[in-house]
Each structure stands twice: as C-alpha cells, then as structure tokens.
TORVO-424511 format. One record per atom (N, C-alpha, C): chain; residue number from 1; residue in three letters; x, y, z. Coordinates in pm, whole numbers. Last residue first. Example, Ala and Ser with C-alpha at 12.3 -4.5 7.8 and 13.67 -1.06 7.14 Angstrom:
<pts>
<pt ch="A" i="2" aa="Ser" u="1285" v="-225" w="708"/>
<pt ch="A" i="2" aa="Ser" u="1367" v="-106" w="714"/>
<pt ch="A" i="2" aa="Ser" u="1290" v="3" w="787"/>
<pt ch="A" i="1" aa="Ala" u="1319" v="-569" w="780"/>
<pt ch="A" i="1" aa="Ala" u="1230" v="-450" w="780"/>
<pt ch="A" i="1" aa="Ala" u="1320" v="-330" w="780"/>
</pts>
This chain:
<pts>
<pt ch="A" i="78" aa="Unk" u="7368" v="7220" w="11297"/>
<pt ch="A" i="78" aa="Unk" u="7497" v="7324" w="11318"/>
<pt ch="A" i="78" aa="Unk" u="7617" v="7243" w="11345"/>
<pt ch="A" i="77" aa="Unk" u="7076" v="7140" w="11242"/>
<pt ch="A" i="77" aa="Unk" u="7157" v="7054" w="11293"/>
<pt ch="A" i="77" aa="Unk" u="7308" v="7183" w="11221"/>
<pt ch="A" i="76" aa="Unk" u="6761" v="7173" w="11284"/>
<pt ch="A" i="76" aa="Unk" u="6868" v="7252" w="11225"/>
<pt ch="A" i="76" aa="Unk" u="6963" v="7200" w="11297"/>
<pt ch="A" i="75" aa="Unk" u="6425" v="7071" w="11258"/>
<pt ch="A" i="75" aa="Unk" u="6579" v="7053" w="11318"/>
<pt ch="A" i="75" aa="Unk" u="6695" v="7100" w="11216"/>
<pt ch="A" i="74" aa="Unk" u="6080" v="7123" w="11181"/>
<pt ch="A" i="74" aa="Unk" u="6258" v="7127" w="11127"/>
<pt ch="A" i="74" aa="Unk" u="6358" v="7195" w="11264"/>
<pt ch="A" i="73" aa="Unk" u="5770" v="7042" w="11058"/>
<pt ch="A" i="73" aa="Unk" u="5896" v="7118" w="11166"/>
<pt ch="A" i="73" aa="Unk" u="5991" v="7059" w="11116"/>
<pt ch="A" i="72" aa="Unk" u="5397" v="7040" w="10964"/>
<pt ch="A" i="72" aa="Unk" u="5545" v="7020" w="11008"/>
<pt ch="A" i="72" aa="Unk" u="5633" v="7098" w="11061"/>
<pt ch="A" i="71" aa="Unk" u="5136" v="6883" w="10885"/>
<pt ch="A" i="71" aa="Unk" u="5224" v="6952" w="10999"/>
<pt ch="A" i="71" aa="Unk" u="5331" v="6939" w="11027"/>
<pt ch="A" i="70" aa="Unk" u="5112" v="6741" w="10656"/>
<pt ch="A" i="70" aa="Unk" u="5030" v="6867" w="10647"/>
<pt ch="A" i="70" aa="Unk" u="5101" v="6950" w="10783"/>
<pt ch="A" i="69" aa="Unk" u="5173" v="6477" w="10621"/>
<pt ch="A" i="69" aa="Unk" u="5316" v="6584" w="10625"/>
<pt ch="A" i="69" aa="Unk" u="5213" v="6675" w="10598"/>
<pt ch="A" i="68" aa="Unk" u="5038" v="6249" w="10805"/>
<pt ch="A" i="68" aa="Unk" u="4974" v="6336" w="10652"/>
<pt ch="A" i="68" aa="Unk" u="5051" v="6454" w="10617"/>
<pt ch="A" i="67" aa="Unk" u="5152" v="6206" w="11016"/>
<pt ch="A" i="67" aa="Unk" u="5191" v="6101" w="10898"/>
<pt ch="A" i="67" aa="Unk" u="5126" v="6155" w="10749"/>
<pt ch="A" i="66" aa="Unk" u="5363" v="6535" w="11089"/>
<pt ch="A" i="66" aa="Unk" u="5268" v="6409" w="11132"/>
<pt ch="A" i="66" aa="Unk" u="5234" v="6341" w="10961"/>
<pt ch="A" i="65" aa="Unk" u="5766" v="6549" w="11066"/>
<pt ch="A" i="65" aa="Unk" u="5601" v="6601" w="11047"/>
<pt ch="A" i="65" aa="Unk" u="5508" v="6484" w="11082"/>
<pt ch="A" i="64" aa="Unk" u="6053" v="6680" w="11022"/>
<pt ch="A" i="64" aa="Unk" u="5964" v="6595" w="11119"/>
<pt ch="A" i="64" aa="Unk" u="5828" v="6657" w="11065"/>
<pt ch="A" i="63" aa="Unk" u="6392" v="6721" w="10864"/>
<pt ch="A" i="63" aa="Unk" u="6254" v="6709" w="10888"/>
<pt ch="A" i="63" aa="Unk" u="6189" v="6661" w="10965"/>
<pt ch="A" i="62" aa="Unk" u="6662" v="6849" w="10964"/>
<pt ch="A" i="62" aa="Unk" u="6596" v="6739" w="10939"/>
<pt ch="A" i="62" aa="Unk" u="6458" v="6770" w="10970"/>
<pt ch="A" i="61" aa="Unk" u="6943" v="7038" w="10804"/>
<pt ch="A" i="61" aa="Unk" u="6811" v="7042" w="10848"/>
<pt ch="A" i="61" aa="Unk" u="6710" v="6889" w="10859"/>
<pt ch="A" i="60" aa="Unk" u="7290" v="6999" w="10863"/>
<pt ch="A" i="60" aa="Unk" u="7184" v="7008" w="10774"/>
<pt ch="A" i="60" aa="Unk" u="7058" v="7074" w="10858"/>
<pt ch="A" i="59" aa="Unk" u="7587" v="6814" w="10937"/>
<pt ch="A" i="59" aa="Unk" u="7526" v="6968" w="10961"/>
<pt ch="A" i="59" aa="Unk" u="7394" v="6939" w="10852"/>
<pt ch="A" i="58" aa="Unk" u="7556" v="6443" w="11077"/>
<pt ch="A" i="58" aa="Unk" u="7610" v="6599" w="11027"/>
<pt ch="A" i="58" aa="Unk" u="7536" v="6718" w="10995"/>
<pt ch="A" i="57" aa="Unk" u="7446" v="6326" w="11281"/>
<pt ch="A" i="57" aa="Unk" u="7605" v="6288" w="11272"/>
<pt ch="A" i="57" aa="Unk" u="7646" v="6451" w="11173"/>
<pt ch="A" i="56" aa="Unk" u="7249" v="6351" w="11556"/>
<pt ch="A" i="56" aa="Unk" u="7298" v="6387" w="11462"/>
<pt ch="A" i="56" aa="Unk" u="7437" v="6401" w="11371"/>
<pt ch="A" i="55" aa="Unk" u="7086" v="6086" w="11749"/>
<pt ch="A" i="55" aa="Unk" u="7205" v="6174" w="11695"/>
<pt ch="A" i="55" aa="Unk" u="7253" v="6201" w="11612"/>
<pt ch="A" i="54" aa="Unk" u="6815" v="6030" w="11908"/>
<pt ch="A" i="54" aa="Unk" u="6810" v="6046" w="11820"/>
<pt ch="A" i="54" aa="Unk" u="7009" v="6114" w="11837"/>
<pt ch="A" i="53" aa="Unk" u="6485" v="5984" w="12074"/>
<pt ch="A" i="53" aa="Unk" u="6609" v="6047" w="12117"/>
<pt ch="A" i="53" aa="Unk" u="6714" v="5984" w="11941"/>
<pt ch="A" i="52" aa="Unk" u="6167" v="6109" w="12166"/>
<pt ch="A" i="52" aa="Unk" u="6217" v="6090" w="12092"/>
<pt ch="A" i="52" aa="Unk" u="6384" v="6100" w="12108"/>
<pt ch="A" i="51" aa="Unk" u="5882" v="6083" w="12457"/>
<pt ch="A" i="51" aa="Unk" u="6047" v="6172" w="12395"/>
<pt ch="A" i="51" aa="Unk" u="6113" v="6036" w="12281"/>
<pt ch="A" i="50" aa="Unk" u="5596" v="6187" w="12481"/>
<pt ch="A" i="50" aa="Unk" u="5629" v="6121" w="12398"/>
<pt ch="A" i="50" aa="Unk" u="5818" v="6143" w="12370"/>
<pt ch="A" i="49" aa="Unk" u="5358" v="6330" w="12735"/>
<pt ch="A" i="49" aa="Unk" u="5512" v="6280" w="12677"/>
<pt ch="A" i="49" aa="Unk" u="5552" v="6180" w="12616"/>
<pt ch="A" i="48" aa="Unk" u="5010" v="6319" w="12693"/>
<pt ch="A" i="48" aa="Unk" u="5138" v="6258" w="12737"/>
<pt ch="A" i="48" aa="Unk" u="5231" v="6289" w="12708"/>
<pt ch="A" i="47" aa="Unk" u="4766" v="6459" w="12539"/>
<pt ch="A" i="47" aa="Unk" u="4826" v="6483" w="12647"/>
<pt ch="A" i="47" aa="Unk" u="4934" v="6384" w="12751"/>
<pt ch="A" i="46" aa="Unk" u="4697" v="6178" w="12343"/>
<pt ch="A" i="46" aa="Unk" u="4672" v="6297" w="12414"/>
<pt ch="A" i="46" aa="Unk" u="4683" v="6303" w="12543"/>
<pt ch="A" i="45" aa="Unk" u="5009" v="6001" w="12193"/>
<pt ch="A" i="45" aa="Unk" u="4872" v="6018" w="12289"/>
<pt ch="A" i="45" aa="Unk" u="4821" v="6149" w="12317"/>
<pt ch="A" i="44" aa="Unk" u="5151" v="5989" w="11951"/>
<pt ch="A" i="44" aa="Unk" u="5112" v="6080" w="12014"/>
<pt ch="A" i="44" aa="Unk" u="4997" v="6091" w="12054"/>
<pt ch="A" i="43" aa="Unk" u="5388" v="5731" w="11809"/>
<pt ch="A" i="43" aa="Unk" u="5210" v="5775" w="11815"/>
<pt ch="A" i="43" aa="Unk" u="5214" v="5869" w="11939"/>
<pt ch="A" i="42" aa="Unk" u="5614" v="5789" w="11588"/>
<pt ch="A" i="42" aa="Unk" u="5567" v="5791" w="11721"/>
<pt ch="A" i="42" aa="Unk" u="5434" v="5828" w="11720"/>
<pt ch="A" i="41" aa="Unk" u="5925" v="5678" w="11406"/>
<pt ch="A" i="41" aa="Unk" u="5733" v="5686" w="11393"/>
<pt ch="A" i="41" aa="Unk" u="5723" v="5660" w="11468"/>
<pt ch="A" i="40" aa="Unk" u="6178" v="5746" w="11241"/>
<pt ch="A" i="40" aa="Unk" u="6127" v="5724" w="11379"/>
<pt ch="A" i="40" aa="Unk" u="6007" v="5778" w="11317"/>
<pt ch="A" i="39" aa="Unk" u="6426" v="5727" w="11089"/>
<pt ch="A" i="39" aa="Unk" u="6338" v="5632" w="11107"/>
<pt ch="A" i="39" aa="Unk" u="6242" v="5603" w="11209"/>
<pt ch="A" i="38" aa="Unk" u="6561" v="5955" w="11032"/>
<pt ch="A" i="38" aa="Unk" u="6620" v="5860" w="11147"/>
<pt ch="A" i="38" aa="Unk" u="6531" v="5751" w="11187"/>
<pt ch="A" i="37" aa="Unk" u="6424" v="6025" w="10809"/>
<pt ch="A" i="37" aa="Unk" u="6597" v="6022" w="10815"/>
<pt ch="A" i="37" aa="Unk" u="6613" v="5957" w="10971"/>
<pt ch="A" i="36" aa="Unk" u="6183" v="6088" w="10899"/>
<pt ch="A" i="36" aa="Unk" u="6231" v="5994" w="10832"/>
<pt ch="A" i="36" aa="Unk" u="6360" v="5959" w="10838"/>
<pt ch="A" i="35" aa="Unk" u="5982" v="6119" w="11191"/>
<pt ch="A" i="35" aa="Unk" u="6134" v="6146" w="11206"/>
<pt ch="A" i="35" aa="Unk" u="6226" v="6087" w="11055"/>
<pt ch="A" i="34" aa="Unk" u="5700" v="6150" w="11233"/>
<pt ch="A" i="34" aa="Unk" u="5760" v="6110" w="11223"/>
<pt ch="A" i="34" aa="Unk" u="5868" v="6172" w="11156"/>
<pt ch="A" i="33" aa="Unk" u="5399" v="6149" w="11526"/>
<pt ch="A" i="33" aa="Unk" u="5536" v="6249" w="11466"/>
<pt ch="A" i="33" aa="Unk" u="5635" v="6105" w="11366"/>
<pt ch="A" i="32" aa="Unk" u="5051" v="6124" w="11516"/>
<pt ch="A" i="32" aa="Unk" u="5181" v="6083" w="11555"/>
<pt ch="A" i="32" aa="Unk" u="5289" v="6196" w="11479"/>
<pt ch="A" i="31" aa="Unk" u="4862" v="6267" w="11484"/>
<pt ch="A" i="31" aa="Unk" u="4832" v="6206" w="11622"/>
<pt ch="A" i="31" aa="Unk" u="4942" v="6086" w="11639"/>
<pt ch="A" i="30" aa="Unk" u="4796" v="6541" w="11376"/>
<pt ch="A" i="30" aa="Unk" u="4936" v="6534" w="11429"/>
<pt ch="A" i="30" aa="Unk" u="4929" v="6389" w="11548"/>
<pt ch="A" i="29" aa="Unk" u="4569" v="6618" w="11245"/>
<pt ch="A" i="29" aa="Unk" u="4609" v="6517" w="11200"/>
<pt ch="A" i="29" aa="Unk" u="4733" v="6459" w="11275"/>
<pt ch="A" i="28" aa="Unk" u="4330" v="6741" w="11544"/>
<pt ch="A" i="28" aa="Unk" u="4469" v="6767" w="11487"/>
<pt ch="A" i="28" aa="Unk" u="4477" v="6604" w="11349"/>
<pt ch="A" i="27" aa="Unk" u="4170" v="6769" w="11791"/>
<pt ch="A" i="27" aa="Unk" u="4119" v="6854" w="11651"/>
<pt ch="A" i="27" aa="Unk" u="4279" v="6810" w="11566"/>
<pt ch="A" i="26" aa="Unk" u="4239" v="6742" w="12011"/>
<pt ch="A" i="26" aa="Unk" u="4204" v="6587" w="11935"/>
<pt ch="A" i="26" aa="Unk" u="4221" v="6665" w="11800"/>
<pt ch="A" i="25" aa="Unk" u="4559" v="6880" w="12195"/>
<pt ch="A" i="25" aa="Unk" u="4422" v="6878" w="12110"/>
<pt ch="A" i="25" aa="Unk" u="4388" v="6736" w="12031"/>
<pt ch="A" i="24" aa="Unk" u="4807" v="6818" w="12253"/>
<pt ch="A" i="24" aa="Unk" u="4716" v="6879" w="12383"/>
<pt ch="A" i="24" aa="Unk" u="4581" v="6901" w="12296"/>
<pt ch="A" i="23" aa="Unk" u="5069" v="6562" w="12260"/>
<pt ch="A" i="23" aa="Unk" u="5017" v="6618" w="12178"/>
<pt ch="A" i="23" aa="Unk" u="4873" v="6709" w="12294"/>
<pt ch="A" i="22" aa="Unk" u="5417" v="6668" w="12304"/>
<pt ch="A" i="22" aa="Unk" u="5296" v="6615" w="12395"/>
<pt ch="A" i="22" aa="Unk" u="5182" v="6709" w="12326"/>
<pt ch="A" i="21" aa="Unk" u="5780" v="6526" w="12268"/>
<pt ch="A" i="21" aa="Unk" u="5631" v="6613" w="12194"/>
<pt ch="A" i="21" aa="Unk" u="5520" v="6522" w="12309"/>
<pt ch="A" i="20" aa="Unk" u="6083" v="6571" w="12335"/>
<pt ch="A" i="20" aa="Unk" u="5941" v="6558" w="12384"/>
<pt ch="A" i="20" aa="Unk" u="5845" v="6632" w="12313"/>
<pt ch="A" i="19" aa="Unk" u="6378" v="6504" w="12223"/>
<pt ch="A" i="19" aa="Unk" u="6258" v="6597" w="12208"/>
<pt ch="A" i="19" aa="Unk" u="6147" v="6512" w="12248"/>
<pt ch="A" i="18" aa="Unk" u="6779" v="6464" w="12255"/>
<pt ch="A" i="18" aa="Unk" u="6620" v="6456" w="12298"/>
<pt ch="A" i="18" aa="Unk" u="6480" v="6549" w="12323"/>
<pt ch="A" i="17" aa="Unk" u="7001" v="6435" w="12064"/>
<pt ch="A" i="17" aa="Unk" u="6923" v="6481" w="12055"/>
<pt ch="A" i="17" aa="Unk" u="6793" v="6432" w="12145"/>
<pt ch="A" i="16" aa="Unk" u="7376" v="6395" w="12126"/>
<pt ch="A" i="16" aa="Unk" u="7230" v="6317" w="12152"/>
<pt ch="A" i="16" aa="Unk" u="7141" v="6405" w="12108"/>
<pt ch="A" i="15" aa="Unk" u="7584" v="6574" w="11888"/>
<pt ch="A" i="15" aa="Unk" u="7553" v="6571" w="12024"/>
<pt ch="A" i="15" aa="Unk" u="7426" v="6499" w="12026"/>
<pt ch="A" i="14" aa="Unk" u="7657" v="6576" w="11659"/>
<pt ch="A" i="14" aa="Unk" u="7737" v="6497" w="11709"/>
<pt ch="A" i="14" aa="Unk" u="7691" v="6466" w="11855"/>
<pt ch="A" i="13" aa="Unk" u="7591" v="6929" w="11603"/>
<pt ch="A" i="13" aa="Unk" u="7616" v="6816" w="11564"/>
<pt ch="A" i="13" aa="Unk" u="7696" v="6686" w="11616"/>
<pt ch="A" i="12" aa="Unk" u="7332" v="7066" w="11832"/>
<pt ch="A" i="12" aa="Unk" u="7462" v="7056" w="11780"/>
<pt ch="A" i="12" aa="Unk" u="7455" v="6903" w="11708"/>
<pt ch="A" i="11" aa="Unk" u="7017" v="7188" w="11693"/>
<pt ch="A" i="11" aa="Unk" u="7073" v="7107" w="11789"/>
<pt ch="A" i="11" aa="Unk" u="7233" v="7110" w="11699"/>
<pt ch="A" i="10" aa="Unk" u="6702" v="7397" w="11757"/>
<pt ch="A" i="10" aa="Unk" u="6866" v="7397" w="11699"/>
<pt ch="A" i="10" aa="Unk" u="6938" v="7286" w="11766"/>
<pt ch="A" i="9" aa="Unk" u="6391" v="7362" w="11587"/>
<pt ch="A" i="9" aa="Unk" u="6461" v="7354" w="11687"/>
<pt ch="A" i="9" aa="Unk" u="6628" v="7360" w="11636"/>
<pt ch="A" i="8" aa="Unk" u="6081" v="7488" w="11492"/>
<pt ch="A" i="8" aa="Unk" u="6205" v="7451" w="11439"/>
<pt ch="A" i="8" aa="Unk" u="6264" v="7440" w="11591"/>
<pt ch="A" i="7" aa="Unk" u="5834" v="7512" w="11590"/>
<pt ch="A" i="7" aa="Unk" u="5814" v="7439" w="11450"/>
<pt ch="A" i="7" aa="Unk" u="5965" v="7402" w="11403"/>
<pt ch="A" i="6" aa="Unk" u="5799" v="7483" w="11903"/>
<pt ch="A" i="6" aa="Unk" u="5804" v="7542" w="11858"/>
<pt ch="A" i="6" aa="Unk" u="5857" v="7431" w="11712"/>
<pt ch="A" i="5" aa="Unk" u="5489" v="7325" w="11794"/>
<pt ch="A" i="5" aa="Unk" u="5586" v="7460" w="11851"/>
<pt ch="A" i="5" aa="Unk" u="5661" v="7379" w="11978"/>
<pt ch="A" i="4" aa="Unk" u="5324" v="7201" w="11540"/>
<pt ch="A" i="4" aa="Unk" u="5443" v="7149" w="11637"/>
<pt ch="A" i="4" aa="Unk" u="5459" v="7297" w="11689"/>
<pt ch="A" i="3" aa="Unk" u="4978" v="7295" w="11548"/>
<pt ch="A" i="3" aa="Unk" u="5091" v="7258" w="11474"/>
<pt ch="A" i="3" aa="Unk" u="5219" v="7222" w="11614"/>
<pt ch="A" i="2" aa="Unk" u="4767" v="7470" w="11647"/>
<pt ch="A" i="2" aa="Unk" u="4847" v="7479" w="11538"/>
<pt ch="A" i="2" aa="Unk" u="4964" v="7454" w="11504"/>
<pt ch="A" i="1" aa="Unk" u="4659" v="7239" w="11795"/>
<pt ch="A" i="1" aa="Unk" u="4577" v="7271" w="11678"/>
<pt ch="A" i="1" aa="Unk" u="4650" v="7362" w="11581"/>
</pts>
C-alpha cells in the first residue's frame, strides 16, 4: 500500500539483473510492474513471486512503475 520497497535498487552494469516483486495488498494500483526500456509488463498476483530478469548494457537509471505510473521506482545502473 506504499508502494515498491525498496523504491530504488543498485545494479552493476553488464551484470543479469534479477528482481522479485510480490505484491501483499489489494488496496493498490500496483497490480502489475512495468519495465519500459526493457519492455517488460508483469501482472502481480497477490501475494506471489513475480521475478523479472533483465541486463543492463549501460550506466543510467531505469524506471519501473505500475501501469497508472502513480507508483514508482528506479534502478541505478553503475
């Protein structure tokens, strides 16, 4: 109910990226995640593991948020 946590994550560049989101409230718009820059749209059951896998080719920040971008987060890619 508030949101992705943690809201940012650090990943190396060049290295696989794998994130598990598991959504734990109905009260939410978050009832999927999506990934634009890597083209990923995931529906987020309640209370399951959802892993996302993914590699970052260069340094930046990538976005993620649910499909109404009212909840969001950020990957920091180093």
């Amino acid at each position: 109910s508030k949101g992705f946590s943690p809201a940012s994550v650090n990943v190396k560049t060049g290295a696989p990226v794998r994130l598990t989101f598991v959504r734990k409230t109905e009260a939410t718009c978050a009832t999927s995640v999506q990934i634009p820059q890597f083209k990923i749209n995931k529906t987020l059951p309640l209370n399951k593991p959802v892993v996302v896998t993914f590699t970052p080719r260069k340094a930046g920040t990538v976005a993620f948020a649910c499909p109404m971008n009212m909840i969001r987060g950020q990957i920091k890619v180093r």
